[in-house]
C-alpha positions in Angstrom: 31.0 14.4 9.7 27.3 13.9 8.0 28.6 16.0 4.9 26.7 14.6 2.3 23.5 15.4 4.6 25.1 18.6 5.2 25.1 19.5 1.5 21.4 17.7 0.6 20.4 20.1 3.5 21.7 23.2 2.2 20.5 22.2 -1.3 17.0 21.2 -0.1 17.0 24.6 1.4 16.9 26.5 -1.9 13.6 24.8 -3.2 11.9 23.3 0.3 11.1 25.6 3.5 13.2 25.3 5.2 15.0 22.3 3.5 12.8 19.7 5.0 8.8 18.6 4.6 8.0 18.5 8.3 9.1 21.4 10.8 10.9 19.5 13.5 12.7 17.2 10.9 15.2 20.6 10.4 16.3 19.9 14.0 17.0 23.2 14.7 16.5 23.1 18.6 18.5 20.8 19.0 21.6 22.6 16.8 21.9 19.8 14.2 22.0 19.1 10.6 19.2 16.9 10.0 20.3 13.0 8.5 19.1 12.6 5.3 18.4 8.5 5.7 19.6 6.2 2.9 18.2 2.9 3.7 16.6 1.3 6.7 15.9 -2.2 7.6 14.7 -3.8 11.0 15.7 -1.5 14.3 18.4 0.4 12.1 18.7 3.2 9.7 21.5 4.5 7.7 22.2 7.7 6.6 23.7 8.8 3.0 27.1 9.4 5.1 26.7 5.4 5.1 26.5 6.1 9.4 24.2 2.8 11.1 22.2 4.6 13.9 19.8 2.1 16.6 16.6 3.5 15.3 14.2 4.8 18.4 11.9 7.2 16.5 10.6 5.1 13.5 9.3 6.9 11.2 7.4 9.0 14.2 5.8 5.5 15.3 4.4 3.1 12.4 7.5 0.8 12.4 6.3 -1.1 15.1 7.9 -4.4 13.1 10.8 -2.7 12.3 12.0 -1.3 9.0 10.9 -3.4 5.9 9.7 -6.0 7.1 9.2 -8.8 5.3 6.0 -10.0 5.0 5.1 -6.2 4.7 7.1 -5.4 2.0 5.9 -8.9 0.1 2.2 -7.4 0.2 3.6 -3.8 -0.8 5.3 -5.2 -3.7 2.5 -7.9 -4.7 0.1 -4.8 -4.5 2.1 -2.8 -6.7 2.5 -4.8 -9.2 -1.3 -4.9 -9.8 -1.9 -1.5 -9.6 -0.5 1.5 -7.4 -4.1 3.7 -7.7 -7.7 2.9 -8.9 -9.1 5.8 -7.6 -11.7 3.0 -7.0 -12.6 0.4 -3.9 -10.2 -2.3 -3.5 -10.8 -5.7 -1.8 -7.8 -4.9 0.8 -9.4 -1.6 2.2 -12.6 -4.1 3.5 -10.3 -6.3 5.0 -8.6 -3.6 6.5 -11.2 -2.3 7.5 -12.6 -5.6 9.2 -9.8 -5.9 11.3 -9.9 -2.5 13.0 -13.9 -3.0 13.4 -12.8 -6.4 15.3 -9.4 -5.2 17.0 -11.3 -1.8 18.9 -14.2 -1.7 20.9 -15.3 2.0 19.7 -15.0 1.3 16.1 -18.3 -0.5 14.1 -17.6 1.4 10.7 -14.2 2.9 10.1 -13.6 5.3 6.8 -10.0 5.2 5.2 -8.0 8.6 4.1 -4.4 9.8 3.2 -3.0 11.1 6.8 -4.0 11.5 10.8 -4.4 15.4 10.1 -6.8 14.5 7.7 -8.3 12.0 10.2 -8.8 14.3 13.1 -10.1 17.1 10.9 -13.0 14.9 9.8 -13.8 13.1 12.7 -14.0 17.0 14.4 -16.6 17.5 10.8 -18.2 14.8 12.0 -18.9 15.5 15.4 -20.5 19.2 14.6 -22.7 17.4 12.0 -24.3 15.1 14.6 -24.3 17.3 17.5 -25.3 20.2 15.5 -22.9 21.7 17.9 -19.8 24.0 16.8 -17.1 24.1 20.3 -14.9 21.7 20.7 -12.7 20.5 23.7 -9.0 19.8 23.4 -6.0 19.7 25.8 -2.5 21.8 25.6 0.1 20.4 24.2 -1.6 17.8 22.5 -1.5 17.5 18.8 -3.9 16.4 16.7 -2.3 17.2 13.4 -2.3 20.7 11.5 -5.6 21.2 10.5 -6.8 25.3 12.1 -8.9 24.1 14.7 -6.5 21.7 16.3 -3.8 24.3 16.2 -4.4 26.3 19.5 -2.1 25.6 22.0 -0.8 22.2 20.3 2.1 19.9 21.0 4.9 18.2 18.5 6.3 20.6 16.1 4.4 23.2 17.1 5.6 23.3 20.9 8.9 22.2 19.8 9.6 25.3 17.5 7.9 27.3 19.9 5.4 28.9 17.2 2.9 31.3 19.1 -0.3 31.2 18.7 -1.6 29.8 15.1 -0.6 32.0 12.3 -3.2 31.6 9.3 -5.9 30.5 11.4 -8.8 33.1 11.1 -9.4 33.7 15.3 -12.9 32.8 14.2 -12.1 29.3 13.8 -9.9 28.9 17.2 -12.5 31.3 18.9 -14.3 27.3 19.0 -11.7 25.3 20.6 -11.7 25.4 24.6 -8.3 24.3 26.1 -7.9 22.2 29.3 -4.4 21.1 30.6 -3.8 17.7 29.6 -4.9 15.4 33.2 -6.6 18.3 34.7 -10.5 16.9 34.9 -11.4 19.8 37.2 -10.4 21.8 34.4 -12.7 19.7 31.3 -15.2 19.3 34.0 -15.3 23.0 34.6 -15.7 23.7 30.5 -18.6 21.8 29.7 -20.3 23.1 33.2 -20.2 26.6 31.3 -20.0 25.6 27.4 -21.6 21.7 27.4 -24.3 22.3 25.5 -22.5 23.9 22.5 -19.4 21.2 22.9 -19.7 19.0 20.1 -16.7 16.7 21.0 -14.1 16.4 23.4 -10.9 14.9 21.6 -7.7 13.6 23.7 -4.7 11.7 23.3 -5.5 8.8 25.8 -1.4 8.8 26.0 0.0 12.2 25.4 2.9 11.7 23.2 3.5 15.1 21.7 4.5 17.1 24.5 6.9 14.1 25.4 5.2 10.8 26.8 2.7 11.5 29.5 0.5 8.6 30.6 -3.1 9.7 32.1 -3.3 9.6 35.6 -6.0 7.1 37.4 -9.8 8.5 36.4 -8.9 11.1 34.0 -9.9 9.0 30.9 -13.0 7.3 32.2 -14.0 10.7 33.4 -13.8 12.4 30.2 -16.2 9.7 29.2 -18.6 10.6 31.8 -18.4 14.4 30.7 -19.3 13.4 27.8 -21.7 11.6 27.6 -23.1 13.5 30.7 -23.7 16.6 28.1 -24.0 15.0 25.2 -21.0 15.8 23.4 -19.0 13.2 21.5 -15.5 11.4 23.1 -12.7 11.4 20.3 -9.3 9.0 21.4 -7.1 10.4 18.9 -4.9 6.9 18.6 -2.7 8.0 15.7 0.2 7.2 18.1 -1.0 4.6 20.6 -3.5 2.8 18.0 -2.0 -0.6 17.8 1.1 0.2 20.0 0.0 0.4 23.8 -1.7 -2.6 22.7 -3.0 -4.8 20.1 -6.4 -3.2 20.2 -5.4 0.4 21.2 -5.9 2.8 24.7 -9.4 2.2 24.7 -8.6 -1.7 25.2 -5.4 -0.9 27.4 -7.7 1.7 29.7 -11.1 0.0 29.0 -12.8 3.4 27.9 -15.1 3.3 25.4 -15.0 6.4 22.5 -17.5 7.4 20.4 -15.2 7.7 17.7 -11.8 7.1 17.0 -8.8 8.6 15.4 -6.2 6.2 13.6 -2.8 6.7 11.2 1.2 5.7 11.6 1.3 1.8 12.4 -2.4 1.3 10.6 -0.8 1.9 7.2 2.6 0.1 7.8 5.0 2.5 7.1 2.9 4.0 4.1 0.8 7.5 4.1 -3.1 6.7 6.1 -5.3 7.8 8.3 -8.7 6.3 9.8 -11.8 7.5 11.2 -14.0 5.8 12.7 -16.8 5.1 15.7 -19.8 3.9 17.1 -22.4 3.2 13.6 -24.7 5.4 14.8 -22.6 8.5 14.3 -20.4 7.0 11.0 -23.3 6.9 9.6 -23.5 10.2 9.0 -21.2 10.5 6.4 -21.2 10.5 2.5 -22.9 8.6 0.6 -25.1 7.1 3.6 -25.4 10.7 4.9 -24.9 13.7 4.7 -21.4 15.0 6.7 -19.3 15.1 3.1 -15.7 13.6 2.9 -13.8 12.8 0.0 -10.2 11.9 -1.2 -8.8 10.6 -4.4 -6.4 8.5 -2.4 -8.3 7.1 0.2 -8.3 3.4 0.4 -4.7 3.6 -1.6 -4.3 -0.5 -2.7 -0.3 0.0 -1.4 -1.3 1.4 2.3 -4.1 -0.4 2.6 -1.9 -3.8 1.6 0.9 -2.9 4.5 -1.8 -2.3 7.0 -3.3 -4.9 6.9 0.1 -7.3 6.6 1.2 -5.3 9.8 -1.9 -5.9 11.7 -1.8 -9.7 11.0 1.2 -10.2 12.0 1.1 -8.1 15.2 -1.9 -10.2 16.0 1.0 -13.4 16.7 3.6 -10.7 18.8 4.3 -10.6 22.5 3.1 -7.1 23.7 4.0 -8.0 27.2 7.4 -9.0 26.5 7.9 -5.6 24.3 6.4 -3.8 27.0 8.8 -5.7 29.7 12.1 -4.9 28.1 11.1 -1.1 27.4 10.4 -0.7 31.1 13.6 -2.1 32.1 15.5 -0.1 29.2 13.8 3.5 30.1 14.4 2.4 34.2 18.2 1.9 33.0 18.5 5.0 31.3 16.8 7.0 33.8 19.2 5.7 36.5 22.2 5.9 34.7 21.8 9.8 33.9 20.4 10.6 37.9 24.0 9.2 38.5 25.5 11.9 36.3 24.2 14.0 38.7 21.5 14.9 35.9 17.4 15.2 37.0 15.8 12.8 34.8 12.4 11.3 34.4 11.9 8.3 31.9 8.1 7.4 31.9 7.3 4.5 30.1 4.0 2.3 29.0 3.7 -0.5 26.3 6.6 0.5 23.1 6.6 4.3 24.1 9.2 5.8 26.5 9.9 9.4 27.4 12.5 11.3 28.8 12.6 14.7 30.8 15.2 16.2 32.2 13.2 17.5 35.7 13.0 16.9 39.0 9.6 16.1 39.0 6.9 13.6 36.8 5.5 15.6 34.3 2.4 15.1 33.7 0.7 18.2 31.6 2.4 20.5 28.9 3.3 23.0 31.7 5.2 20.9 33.6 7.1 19.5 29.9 7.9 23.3 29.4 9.9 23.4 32.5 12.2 21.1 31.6 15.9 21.2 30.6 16.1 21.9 26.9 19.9 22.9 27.0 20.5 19.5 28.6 18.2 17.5 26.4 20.1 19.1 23.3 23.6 18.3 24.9 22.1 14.6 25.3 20.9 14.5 21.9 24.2 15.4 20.0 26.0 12.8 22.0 23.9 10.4 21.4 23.7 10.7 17.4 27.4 10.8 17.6 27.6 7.4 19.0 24.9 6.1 16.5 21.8 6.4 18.7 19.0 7.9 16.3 16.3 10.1 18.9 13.4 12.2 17.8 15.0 16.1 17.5 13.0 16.9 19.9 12.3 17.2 24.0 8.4 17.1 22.9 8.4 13.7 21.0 8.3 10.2 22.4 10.6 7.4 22.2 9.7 4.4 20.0 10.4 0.8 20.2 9.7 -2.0 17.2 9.6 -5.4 18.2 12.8 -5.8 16.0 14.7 -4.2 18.9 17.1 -6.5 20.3 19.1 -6.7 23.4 22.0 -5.6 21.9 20.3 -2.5 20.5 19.3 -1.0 24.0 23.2 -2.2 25.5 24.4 0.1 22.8 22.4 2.5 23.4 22.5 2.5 27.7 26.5 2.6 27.2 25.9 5.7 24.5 23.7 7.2 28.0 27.0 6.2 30.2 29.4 8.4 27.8 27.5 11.7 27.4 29.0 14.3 29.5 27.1 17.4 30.9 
């Protein structure tokens, strides 16, 4: 079984780190062999075994449409043939760039680049150059990519390979970045009363969804806002995950909070390498060549990702969210009721095309409560799943995705998958 992913693995392993090019792709705490993937199209994947596996992690989240798509892959190929880099401004990146100004709230200018890591680290440059403030605010067990100052206590791959600390990161640079738990205002609120006027921006996942899916509980986003704007810091949603895939127009539409700038990547490039920054025009206007906060990139603006984005943003302007959101509610309710019968503690949050699952007693809803879950049991899940063709994130810290391409018969497959594993 999976032997020709077997031997690409071991190969890969003699001239990439650990044979893969993102940590918790190795799925090594879950005791697997990572699936090298030959093809993909709609809610599938197959792997290079020629295995068909009901696809719930996506590419980590941008194939809200499903895999290859057609009216995606149309533009990708149209786009191509004209020219795969200028290293120049295209007429796509300004279309792309008007439907994000028009689809959230906090966004009046948004700047394109190559990746959310890339994103988050210049929206954080941004922030210090307007505030002329150097702290910044984040919560454990989020992630907001891999850049040093986002690296202290930080979710996905880091929390899932249980690294400690941030090795590489001068202490200097982390000696700026205050930690809250994640839904804990007392605790954000409790910061800025002793460091508020040297925070220069407060940055959140509106909907954790790297230390598993954790929703915000009632008040916690619209008092972050408050904070704030109270001392004069700057509110960054990092929406790499739930831009476009909580809803149309992102968290801050879903939870009617307003940012001051915005964080953007996965579903915004359709399946092809981007990231976005963007915000209120007072504050993007601050950067290069209208001001003076410098950021670059060859890439930026790439004529390929920006033609995907914007053919997946059209066409999710004609989709059902509510009818997306409707079935994943009734799927994760399933799941979760089918392993409780196993005699199993299970917890399945859901919200919009995102569903978790945590094998506890009780919600989780910060990164302490995800690391007191059942990692032996999520593992034993995991394997039995794959077996029966039920593709899952590798990890107990990732979130479940759903595409619109998901059908019925998808989630029957995988619920009767659920009803086979054995404890």
């Amino acid at each position: 079984m999976d032997d020709i992913s077997r031997a690409l693995f071991e190969k890969a392993g003699t001239c990439i780190p650990g044979g893969v090019n993102s940590p918790v792709r190795a799925c090594r705490t879950v005791d697997s062999v990572p699936l090298f993937i030959a093809g993909a199209k709609g809610s599938r994947v197959t792997d290079v075994d020629g295995r068909d596996y009901v696809d719930f992690v996506l590419s980590w989240g941008p194939m809200i449409l499903g895999h290859a798509e057609p009216s995606v892959v149309d533009a990708v190929c149209r786009a191509a043939a004209r020219g795969t880099s200028f290293g120049a401004p295209c007429p796509d990146e300004v279309a792309l760039a008007e439907e994000l100004v028009s689809a959230l709230p906090g966004v009046d200018m948004a700047r394109m680049v190559n990746s959310g890591t890339e994103a988050a680290m210049s929206a954080l440059r941004l922030a210090r150059a307007v505030t002329g403030r150097d702290r910044l605010l984040k919560f454990i067990g989020c992630y907001h990519g891999h850049a040093d100052p986002f690296l202290a206590a930080a979710g996905s791959g880091v929390a899932t390979l249980s690294i400690p600390g941030t090795p590489g990161v001068p202490a200097a640079v982390t000696a700026n970045t205050l930690l809250a738990p994640y839904n804990d205002l007392g605790a954000a609120r409790a910061c800025f009363e002793r460091y508020g006027e040297t925070i220069a921006a407060v940055i959140v996942e509106p909907v954790a969804a790297n230390m598993g899916l954790v929703p915000p509980v009632p008040g916690f986003l619209e008092g972050l806002r408050e904070l704030a704007s109270q001392y004069g810091a700057l509110l960054v949603f990092d929406e790499v995950i739930t831009g476009f895939r909580v809803a149309y127009g992102g968290a801050q539409t879903r939870f009617a909070v307003d940012p001051d700038l915005t964080v953007l990547g996965k579903i915004v490039g359709g399946g092809l390498p981007v990231g976005v920054f963007g915000g209120k025009r007072c504050f993007m206007e601050h950067v290069a060549p209208q001001g003076p906060m410098y950021q670059a990139g060859t890439l930026s603006g790439n004529p390929l990702a920006m033609a995907a984005g914007l053919a997946t943003l059209c066409m999710l302007k004609t989709m059902d969210y509510s009818a997306l959101e409707d079935r994943v509610a009734a799927f994760a309710r399933a799941l979760g009721e089918i392993l409780r019968a196993k005699g199993v503690p299970a917890q399945t949050p859901c919200i919009a095309s995102l569903f978790g699952l945590f094998f506890s007693e009780r919600e989780v809803r910060c990164f302490a409560d995800a690391q007191l879950c059942d990692q032996k049991l999520f593992t034993c899940f995991y394997q039995q799943m794959r077996a029966q063709g039920i593709y899952l994130a590798p990890s107990a810290f990732e979130t479940g995705m759903v595409s619109f391409a998901h059908s019925d018969e998808d989630f029957a497959r995988a619920l009767d998958a659920a009803g086979k594993v054995r404890f």
